[in-house]
N, CA, C and O atoms as a GROMACS GRO file, in nm:
protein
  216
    1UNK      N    1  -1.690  -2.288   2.934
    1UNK     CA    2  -1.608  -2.324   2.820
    1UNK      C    3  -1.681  -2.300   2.687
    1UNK      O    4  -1.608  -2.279   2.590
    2UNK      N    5  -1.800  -2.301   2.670
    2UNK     CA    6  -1.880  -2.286   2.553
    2UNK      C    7  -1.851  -2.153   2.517
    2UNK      O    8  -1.815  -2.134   2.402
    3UNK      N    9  -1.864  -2.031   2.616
    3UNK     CA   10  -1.862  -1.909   2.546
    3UNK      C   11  -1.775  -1.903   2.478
    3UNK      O   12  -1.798  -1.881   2.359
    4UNK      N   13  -1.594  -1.927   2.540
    4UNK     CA   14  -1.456  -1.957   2.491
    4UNK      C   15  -1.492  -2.009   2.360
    4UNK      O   16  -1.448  -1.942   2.267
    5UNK      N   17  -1.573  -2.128   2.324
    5UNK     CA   18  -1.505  -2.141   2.243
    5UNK      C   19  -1.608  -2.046   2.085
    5UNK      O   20  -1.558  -2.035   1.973
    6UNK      N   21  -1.753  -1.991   2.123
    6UNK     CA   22  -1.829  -1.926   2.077
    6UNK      C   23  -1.734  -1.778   2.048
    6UNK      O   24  -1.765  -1.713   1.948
    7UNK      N   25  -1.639  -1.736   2.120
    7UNK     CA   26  -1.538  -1.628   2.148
    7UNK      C   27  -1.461  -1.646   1.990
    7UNK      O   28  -1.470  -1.574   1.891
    8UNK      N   29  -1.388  -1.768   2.010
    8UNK     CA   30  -1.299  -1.763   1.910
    8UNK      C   31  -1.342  -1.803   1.782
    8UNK      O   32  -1.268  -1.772   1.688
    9UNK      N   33  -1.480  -1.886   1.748
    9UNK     CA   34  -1.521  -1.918   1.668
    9UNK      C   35  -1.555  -1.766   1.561
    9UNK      O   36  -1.526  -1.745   1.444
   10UNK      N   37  -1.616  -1.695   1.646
   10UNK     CA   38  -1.643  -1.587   1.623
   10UNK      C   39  -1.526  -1.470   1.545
   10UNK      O   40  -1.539  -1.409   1.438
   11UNK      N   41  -1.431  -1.468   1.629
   11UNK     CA   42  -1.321  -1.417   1.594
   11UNK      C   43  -1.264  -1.506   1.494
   11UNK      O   44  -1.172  -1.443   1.441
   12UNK      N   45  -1.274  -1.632   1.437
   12UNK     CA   46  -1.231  -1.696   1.348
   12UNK      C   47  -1.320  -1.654   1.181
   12UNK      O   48  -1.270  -1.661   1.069
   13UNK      N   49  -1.447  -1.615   1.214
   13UNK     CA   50  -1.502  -1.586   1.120
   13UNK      C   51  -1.502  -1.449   1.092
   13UNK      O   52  -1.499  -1.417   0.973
   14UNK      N   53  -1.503  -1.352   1.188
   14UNK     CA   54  -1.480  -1.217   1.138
   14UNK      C   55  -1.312  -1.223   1.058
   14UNK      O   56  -1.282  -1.150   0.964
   15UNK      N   57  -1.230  -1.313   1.114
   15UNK     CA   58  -1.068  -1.275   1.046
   15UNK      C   59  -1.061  -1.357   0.890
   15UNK      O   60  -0.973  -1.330   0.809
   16UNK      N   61  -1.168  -1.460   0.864
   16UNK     CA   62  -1.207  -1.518   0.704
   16UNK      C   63  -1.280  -1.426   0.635
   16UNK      O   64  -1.271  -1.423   0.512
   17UNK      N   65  -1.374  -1.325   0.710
   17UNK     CA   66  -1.446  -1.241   0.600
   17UNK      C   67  -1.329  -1.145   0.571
   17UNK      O   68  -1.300  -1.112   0.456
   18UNK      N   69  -1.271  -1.107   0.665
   18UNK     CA   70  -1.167  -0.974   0.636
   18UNK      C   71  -1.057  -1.039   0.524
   18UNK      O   72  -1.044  -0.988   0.413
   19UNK      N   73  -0.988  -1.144   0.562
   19UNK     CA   74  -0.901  -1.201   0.455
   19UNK      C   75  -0.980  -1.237   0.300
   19UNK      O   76  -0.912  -1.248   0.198
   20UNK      N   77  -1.130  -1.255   0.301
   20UNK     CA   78  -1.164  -1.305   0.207
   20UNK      C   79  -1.206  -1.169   0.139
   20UNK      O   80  -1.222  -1.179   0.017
   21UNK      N   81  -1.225  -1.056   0.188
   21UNK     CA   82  -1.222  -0.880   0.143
   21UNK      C   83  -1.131  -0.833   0.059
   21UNK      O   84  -1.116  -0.812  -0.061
   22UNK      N   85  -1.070  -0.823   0.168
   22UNK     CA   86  -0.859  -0.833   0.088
   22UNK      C   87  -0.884  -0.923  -0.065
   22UNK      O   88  -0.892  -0.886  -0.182
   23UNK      N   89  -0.890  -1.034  -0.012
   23UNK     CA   90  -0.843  -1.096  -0.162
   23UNK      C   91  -0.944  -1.049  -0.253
   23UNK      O   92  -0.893  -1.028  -0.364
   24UNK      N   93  -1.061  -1.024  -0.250
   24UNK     CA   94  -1.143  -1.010  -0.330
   24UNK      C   95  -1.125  -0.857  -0.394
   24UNK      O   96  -1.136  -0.844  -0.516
   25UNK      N   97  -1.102  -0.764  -0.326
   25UNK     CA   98  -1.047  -0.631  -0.363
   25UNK      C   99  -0.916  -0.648  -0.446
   25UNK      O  100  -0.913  -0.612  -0.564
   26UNK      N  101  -0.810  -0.701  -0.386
   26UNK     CA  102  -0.713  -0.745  -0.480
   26UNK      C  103  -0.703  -0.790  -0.625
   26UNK      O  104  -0.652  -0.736  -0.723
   27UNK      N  105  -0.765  -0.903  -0.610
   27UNK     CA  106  -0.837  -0.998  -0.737
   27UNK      C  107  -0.909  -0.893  -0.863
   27UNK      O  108  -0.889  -0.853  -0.977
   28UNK      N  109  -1.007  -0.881  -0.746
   28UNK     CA  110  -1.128  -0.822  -0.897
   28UNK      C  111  -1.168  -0.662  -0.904
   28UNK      O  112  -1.259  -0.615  -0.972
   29UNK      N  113  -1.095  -0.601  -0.834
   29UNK     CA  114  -1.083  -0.413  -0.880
   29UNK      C  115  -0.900  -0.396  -0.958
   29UNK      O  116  -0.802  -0.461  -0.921
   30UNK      N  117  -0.902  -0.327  -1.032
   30UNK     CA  118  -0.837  -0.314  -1.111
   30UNK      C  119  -0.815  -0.143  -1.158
   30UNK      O  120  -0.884  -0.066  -1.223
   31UNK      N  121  -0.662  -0.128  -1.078
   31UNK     CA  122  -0.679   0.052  -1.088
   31UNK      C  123  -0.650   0.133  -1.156
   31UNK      O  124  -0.527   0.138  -1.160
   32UNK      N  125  -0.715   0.239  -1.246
   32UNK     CA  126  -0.726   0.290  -1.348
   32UNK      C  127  -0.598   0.332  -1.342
   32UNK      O  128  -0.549   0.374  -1.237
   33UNK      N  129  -0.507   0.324  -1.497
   33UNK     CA  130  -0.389   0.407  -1.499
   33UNK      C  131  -0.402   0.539  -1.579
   33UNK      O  132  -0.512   0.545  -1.634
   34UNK      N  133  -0.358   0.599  -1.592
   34UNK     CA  134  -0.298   0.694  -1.686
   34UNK      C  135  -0.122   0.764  -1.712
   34UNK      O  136  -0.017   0.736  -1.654
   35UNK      N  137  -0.141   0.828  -1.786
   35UNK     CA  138  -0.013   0.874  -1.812
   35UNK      C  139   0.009   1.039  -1.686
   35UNK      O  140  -0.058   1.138  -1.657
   36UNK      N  141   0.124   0.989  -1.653
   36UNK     CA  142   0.172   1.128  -1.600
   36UNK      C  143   0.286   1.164  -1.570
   36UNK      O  144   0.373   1.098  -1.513
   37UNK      N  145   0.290   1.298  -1.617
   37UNK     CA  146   0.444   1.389  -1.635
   37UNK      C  147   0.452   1.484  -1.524
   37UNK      O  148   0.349   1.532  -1.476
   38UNK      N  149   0.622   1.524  -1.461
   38UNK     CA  150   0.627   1.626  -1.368
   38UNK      C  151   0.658   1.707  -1.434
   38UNK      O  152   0.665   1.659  -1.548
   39UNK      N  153   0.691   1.836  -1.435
   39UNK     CA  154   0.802   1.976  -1.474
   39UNK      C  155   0.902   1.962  -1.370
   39UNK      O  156   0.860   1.952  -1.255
   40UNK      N  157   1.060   1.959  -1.393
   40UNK     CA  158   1.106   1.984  -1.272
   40UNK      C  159   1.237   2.106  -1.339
   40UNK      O  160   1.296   2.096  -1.447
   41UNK      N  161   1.245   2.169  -1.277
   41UNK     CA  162   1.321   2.302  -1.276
   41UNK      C  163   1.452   2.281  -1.361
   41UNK      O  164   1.477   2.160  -1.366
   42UNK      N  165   1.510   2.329  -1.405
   42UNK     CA  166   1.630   2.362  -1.503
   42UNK      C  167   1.736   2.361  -1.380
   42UNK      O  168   1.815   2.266  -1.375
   43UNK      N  169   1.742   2.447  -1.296
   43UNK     CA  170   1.810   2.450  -1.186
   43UNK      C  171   1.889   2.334  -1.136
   43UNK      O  172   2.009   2.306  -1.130
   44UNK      N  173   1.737   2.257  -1.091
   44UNK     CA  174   1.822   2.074  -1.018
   44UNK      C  175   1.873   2.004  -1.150
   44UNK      O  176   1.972   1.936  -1.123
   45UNK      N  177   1.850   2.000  -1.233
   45UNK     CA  178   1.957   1.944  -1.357
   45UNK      C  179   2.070   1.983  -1.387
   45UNK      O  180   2.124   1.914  -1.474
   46UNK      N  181   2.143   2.087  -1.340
   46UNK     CA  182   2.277   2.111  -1.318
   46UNK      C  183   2.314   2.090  -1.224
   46UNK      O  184   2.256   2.100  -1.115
   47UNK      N  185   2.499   2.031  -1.265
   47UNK     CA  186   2.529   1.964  -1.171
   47UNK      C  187   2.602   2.039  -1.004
   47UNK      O  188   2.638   2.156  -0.992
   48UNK      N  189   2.608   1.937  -0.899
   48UNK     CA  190   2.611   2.049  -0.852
   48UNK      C  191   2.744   2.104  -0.824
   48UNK      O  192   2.829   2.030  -0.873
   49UNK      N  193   2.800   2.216  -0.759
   49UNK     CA  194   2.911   2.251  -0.696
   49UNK      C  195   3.042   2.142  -0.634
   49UNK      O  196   3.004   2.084  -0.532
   50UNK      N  197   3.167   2.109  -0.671
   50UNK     CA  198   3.190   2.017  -0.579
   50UNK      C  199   3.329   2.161  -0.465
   50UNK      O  200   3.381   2.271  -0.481
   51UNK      N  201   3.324   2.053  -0.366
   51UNK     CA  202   3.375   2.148  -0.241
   51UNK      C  203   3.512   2.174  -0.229
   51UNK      O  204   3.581   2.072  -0.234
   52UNK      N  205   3.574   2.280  -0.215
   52UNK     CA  206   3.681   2.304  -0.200
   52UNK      C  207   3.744   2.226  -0.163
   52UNK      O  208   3.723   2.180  -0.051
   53UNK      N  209   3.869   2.172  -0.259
   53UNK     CA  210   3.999   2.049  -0.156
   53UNK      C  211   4.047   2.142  -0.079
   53UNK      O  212   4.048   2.262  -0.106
   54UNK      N  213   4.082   2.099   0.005
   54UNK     CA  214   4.184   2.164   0.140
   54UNK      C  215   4.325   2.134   0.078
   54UNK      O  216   4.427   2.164   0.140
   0.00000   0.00000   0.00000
C-alpha cells in the first residue's frame, strides 16, 4: 500500500507543477503584437453569379 500511495502522491505533484506552468506562462509572458494586413484579390470582392431560376 505504501508504493500506491508514493504512486499517486507523485502523480499529484507532477499534475501541480504542470498546472502551476500553465498558469505561470499565462500570467507572466505577454505576446508581442503587431499590425497586419492581407492583399486579397479584386476578383473575390465581386459579387457573385446568382443561378438560373428554372
Amino acid at each position: 500500500m505504501p508504493s500506491l500511495f508514493r504512486f499517486l502522491l507523485i502523480l499529484l505533484l507532477l499534475g501541480l507543477a504542470g498546472f502551476g506552468l500553465v498558469y505561470a506562462l499565462g500570467t507572466f509572458v505577454k505576446p508581442a503584437t503587431r499590425p497586419m494586413s492581407q492583399d486579397i484579390p479584386l476578383k473575390n470582392l465581386e459579387p457573385a453569379e446568382e443561378p438560373p431560376k428554372p
